[in-house]
N, C-alpha and C positions, 0 to 999 in steps of 0.2 A: 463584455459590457452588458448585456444582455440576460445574466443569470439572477438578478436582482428582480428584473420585473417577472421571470417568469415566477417565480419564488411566488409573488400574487398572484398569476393564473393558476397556480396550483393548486393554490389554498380556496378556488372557486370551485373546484372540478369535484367536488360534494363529496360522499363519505368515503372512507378508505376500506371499501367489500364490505361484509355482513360485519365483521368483529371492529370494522371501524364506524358500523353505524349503530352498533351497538354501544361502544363506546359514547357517540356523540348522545345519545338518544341516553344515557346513565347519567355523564353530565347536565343533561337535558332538563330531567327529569325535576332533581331537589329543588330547581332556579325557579322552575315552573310552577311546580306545586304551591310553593313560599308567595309567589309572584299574586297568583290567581286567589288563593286564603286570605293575603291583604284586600283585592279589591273586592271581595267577599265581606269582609268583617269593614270595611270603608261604606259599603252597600248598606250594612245592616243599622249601622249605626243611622245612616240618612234616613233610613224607613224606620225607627225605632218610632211605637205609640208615645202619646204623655205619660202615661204613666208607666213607662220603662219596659213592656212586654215586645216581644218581636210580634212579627204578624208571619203566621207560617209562609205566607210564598216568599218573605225574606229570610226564613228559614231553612226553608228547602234550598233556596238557591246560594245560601251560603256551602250547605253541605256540597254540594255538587259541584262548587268550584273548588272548595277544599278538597276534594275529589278527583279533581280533574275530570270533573265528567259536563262540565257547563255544556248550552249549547247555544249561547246569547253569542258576545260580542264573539268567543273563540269556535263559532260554526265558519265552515267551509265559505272562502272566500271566490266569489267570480273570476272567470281569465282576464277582465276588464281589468278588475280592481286590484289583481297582481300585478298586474302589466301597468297597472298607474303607482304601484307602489315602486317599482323598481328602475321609472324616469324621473330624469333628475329634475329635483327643482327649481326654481328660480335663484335660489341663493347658488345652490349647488353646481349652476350651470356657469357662474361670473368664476368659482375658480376651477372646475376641469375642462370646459372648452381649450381658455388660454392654456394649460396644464397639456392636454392632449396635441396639441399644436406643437407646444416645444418638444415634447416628446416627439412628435413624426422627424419636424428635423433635424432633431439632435441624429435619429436613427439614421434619416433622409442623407446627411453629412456620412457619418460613420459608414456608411455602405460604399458610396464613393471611394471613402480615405482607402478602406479595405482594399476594394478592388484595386485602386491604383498603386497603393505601395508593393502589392505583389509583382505587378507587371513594370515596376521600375525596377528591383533589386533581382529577379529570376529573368527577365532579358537581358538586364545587363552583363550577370554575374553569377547565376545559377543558382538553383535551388539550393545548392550547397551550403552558401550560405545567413539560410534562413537561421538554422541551428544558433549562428556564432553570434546574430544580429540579436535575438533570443536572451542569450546570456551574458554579453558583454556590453550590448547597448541597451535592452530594454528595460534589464532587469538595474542599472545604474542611474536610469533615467525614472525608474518608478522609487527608485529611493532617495535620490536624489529631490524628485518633486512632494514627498512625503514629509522630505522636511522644512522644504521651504515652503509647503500649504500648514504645516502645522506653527509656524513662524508668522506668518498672514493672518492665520487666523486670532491670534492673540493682539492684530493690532489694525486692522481691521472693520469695518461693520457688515454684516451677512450681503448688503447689496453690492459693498465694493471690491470684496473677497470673490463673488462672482465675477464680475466685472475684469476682476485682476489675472481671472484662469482663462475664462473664454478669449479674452479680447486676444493675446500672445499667441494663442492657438491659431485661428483667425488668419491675423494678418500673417505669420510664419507660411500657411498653405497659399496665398494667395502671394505673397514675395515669390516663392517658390515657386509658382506656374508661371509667374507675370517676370521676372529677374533670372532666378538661381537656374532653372533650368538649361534655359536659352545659353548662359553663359556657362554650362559643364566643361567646355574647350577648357575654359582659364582656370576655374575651380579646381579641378579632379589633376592631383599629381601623378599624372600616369609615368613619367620619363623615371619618380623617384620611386614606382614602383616597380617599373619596369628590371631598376636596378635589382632592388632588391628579392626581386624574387629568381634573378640571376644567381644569389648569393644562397638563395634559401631552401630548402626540401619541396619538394612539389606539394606536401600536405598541408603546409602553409598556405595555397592557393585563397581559402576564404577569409581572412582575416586580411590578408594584401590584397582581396578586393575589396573588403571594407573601406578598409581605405583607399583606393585607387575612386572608389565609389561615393566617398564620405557625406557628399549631399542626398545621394539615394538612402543610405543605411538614419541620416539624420530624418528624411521625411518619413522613412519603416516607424522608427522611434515616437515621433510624434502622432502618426495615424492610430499606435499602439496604445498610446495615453490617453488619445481623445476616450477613447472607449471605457477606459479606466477613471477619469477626469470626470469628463463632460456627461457620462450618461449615469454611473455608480455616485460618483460625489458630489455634484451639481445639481443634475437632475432629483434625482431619489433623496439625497439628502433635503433639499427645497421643497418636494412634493411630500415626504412623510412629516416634515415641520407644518405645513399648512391645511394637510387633509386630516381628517378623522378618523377613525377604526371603522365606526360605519361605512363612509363614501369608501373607504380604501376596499371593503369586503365589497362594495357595489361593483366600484368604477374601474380599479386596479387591470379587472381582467382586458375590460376595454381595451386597456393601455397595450395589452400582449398584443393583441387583434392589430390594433392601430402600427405597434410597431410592424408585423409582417408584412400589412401593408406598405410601409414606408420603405421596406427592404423590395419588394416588387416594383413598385415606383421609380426608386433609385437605382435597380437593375435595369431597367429601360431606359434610362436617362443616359446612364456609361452604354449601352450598346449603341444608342443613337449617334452620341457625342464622335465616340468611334468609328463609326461610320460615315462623318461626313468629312475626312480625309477622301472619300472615294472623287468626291466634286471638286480635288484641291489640284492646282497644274502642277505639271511636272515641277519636279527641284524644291518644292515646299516640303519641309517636312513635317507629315502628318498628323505624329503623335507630340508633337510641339505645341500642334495647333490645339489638338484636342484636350490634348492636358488644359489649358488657358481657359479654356468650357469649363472644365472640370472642377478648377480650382474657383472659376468666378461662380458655380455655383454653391462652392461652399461658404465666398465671401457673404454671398447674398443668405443664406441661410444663417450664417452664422446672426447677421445683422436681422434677422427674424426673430431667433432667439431671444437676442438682446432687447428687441423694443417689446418681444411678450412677457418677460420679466423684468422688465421696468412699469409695464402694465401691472402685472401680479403684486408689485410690491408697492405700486405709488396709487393706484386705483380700487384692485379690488381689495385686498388685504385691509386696504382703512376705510372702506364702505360699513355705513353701520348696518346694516343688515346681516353681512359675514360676519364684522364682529359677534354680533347678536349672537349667530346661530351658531361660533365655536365655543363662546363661555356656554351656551345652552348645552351641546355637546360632549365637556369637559365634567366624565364621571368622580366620581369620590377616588376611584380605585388609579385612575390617571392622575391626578392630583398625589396622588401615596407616591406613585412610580417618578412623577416629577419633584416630588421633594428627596427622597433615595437616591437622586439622580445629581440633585444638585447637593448632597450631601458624600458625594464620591461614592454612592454606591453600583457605578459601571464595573462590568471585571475585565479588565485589560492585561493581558500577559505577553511578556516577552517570550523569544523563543524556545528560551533553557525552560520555563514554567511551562509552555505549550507542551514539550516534547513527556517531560514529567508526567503530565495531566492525559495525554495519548497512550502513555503506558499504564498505567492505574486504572484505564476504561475500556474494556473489551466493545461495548458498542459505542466509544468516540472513534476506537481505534478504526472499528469496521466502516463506520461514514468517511474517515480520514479516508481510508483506502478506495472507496468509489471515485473520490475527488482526483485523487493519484490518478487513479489506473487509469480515467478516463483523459483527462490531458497527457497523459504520456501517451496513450493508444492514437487519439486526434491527430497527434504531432507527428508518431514515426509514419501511419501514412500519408497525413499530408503534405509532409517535404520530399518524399518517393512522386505522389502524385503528379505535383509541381514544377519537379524537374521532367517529367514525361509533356505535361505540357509544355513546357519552351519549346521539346524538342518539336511539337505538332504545332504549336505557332509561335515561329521564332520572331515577328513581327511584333510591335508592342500594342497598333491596332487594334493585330486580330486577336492577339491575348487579350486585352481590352474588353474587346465585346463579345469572347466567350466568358470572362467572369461577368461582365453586367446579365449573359441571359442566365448565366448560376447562381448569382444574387437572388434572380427574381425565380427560379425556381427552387431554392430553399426557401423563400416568404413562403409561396404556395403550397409548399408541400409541409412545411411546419402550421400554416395555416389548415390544412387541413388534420394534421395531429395531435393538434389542440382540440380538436375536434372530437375526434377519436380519442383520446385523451380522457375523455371525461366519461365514456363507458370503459373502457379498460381501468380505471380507477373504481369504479361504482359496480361492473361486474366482477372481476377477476380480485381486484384489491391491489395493495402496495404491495405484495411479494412480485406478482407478474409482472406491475408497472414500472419496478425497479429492475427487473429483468431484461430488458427489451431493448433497452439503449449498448447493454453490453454485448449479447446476443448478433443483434444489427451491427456493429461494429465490427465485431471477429467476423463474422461473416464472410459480408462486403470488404475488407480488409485482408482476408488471407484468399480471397479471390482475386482482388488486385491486385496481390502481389505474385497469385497464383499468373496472371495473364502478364506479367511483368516478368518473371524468370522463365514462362514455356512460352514466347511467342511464337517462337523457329517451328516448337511443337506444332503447334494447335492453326498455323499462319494460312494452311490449305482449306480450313473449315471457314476461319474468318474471312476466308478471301471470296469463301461461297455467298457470305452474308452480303458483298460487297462494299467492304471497309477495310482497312490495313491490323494489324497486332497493336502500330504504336496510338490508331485514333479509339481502337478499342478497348485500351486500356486504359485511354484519357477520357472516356467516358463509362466507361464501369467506376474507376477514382472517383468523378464528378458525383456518377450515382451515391457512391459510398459516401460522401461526403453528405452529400443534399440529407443522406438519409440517417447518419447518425446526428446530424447537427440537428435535425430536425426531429427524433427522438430525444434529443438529449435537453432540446427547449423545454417540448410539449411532457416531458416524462421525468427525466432523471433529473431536473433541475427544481419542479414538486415533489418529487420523492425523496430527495435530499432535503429539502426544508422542512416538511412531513416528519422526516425523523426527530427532529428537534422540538415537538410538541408533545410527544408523554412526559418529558422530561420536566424534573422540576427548575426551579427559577435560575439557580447555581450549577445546577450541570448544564439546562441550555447557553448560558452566560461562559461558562468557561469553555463545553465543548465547542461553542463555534468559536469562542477567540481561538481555541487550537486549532483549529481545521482551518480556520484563514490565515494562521501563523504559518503551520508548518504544510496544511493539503496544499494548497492553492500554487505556492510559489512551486515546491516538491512536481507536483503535476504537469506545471508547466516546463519548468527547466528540467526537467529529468529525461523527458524524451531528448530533446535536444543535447544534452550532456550524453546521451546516451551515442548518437547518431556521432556527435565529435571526436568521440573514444573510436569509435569504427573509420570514420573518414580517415584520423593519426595515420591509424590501424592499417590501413588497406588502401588507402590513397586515395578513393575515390565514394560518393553515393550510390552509385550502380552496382560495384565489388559488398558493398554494406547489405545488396538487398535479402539475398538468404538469410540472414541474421538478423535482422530489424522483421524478417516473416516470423522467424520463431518467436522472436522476442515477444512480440506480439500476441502470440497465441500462447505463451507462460502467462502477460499481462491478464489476458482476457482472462482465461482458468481462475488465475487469483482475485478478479472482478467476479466473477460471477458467485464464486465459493464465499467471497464476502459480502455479498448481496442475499444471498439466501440466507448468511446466518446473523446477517444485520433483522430479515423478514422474520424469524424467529424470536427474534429480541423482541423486536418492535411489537412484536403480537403479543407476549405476555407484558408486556410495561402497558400495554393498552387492557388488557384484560385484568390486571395490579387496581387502574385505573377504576375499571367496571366495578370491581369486586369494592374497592372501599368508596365509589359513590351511592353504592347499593346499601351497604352497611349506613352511610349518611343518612338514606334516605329512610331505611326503618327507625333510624332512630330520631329523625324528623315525624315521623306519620308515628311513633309509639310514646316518643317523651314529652311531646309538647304542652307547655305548661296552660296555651292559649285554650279555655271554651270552645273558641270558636270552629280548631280544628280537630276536634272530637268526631266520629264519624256520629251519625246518630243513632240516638238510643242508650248512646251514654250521657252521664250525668255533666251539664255544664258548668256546675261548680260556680265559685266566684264569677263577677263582669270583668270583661278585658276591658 
């Protein structure tokens, strides 16, 4: 849910190393020149004598802006006066405030949903069956909802099409804390799977918890969507309708900052929540109580949501001021793009066309495979992780409130890689930055698994550290976790969108419908498909973990090998770029038919 807004902090994090600021600085260059010779030849005309002669200092200061060499309005600007150019204005502030608001608690919710659906479906039922919930619930329910949002929306108006996603979401978590749970005795057919799993293979165990579970795996499902729903189609779709190119380059990044906040925030809130079972008397049951916290605070945020975009659409959107400043905003070249648009020129591909269009592009193929490799890497060790944790807090409490203090240490730590972020883009460039999340990954991943299959080994030295194998290994996971999720906001998530801008109009338009067609879904169910061939296989996720090690470190090999030869790519389509804005550019400053942009000393020929 999350890969959308980083997409805009990335696009903040300034040039991509020397060949991408050479790049920008080539593009740069024709806009400028063209830009500064008009208000040059607009000058000259204003100073023009009666009797039709320039007067040399409007002479001079023609050449010099045709030049690029002015030093009036385009001299060096104060830290004052940057620092007041890049706060927002008054119009601008009526729609990103509200904007940034919904954004905290859409996030504020989602960190919650997170944290709780793990510690309902891995206490109850084991990490085991994350994989199954993955593939046969999530992936049913995101197609499912695909096409009854696409059914809505044809009949529909953009406020009640809202209206019609959030509101279900909402009240389903809040029935759920406040009804479904409390009442699991009556719900959950345990006696009819008791039976059945008398009758069935042992390997069957996850899918007959599924269902023995059927209200836990249904809340998995919806916490999964919200993310998918509420922050990708909601959110981002309403926020790119209403903002500009401009505020989007301003404020966007904001939005990354704000969310990690909100992930901090909402980490503390599940740790607290969790903790005040400790004040509860004997025979309460604790995580009953806390859940009911948990979920009323998503009621109440959701209904946050709700009255900022009833604000957004009934206030500020018909304020003439905003009006004002979007028709002012609304270039010739958006105006082309919104008529191509409404002319069916989007490209939209099915799957069969996606997989075509992946084969025919050596660099759609090698972005497709970053997309892969990395949710399949995520996934095989975060359901090993997982299941290590139940084992170190089998309590749903204290599982509880060690995901809210990991919540709020992946904010932190992503917040500060966003950080960092923007010199390893500006020094090193996109080959290292797209490096780093794969790198981190294998890492921390085949050391977790490294302290996961040698505990018995290594159990004398850990025991020097004083700490056990099994809490040491649920905190190296944790680490690993905090630290690729947090690479993978602040790096691989701009580096991935990054790639998609050498390209022209038709290969960005198709290669990402393919990479969302086939990477996305591919990435995600693929670890998971993977893990359920080994469970069949061997009975169990502990018996899988040498093999989910290797696989892992095949994965990462073929991440990294297509990350360096994606960096390749990407440097000569960016240098392609250079070379024919340079070519523009001479032929700008050699053919131009204008007087005005003559250097001097040549003949001005006819009046512009």
């Amino acid at each position: 849910g999350m890969s959308g807004m980083v997409a805009f902090v990335g696009a903040g994090c300034g040039p991509v190393g020397r060949r991408g600021a050479a790049t920008r600085l080539a593009r740069a260059a024709p806009a400028a020149r063209v830009n500064a010779a008009r208000v040059g030849v607009r000058t000259l005309r204003a100073q023009q004598q009666p009797d039709g002669k320039r007067s040399s200092s409007s002479s001079t200061e023609l050449h010099a802006a045709a030049n690029g060499n002015g030093n009036g309005a385009g001299a060096s600007k104060s830290w004052s006066q940057k620092l007041k150019e890049q706060m927002p204005t008054k119009v601008e502030r009526k729609k990103l405030v509200p904007l940034g608001l919904m954004f905290f608690m859409i996030l504020f919710n989602y960190t919650i949903l997170r944290d709780t659906k793990d510690v309902l479906v891995v206490t109850a039922a084991g990490a085991e069956i994350i994989p199954f919930l993955k593939t046969y619930c999530n992936l049913p329910g995101a197609i499912g909802f695909t096409l009854l949002y696409s059914t809505l929306a044809n009949k529909l108006t953009r406020e009640q099409l809202f209206y019609a996603c959030l509101i279900p979401f909402v009240a389903f978590f809040v029935l759920f804390g406040f009804a479904m749970y409390p009442n699991t005795a009556a719900l959950h057919p345990v006696d009819t799977v008791a039976w059945l799993a008398s009758r069935l293979p042992e390997s069957f165990a996850a899918p007959l918890a599924i269902l023995k579970n059927w209200t836990f795996a249904l809340f998995y499902t919806a916490a999964e969507l919200w993310g998918s729903v509420v922050v990708s189609v909601l959110f981002w779709g309403f926020a790119n309708e209403v903002t500009s190119v401009k505020e989007a380059e301003k404020y966007y990044p904001l939005f990354g900052l704000g969310a990690n906040v909100a992930l901090i925030f909402s980490g503390q809130y599940v740790r607290f929540v969790s903790d005040v079972r400790r004040n509860l008397p004997a025979g309460v049951d604790g995580w009953a109580h806390s859940l009911k916290y948990l979920m009323a605070a998503i009621g109440v945020g959701g209904a946050i949501i709700g009255a900022l975009y009833h604000h957004m659409t009934n206030n500020v959107l018909k304020d003439p001021e905003v009006i004002a400043a979007a028709a002012g905003s609304e270039t010739a070249a958006m105006k082309k793009k919104k008529k191509k648009k409404a002319s069916g020129g989007q490209t939209k591909m099915g799957i069969a066309e996606s997989a075509k269009y992946l084969a025919s592009s050596s660099y759609i193929r090698n972005l497709a495979l970053l997309v892969i490799a990395y949710g399949m890497s995520i996934n095989i060790v975060e359901v090993t992780w997982k299941s290590r944790l139940r084992a170190a807090f089998p309590d749903p409490n204290d599982y509880s409130t060690f995901m809210g203090n990991f919540s709020s240490a992946t904010g932190t730590f992503t917040f500060m890689m966003m950080l960092a972020g923007r010199f390893i883009f500006q020094k090193f460039g996109w080959g290292t930055a797209a490096m780093v999340t794969p790198v981190v990954l294998g890492i921390t991943g085949l050391l977790f698994f490294g302290l996961t299959l040698f505990g018995p080994q290594v159990a004398p030295l850990i025991s020097a550290l004083g700490t056990t194998p099994l809490m040491m290994a649920v905190l190296v996971g944790a680490a690993q976790n905090v630290s690729s999720k947090g690479s993978k906001y602040a790096l691989f998530d701009p580096c991935k969108e990054m790639a998609y801008i050498p390209l022209d109009d038709e290969q960005r338009l198709k290669g990402k419908a393919a990479v969302d067609v086939i990477g996305n879904p591919l990435g995600k169910s693929g670890g998971s498909f993977i893990q359920q061939v080994l469970i069949f296989s061997l009975g169990s996720l502990a018996a899988s973990t040498p093999y989910l090690a290797a696989i892992l470190g095949v994965i990462t090999f073929m991440w990294i090998a297509a990350a360096r030869n994606l960096s390749v790519q990407f440097a000569e389509k960016q240098a392609a770029i250079a070379r024919e804005n340079e070519l523009e550019e001479e032929a700008l400053n050699g053919g131009s038919a204008s007087p005005y942009l003559q250097p001097q000393g040549r003949s001005a020929g006819s009046s512009a």
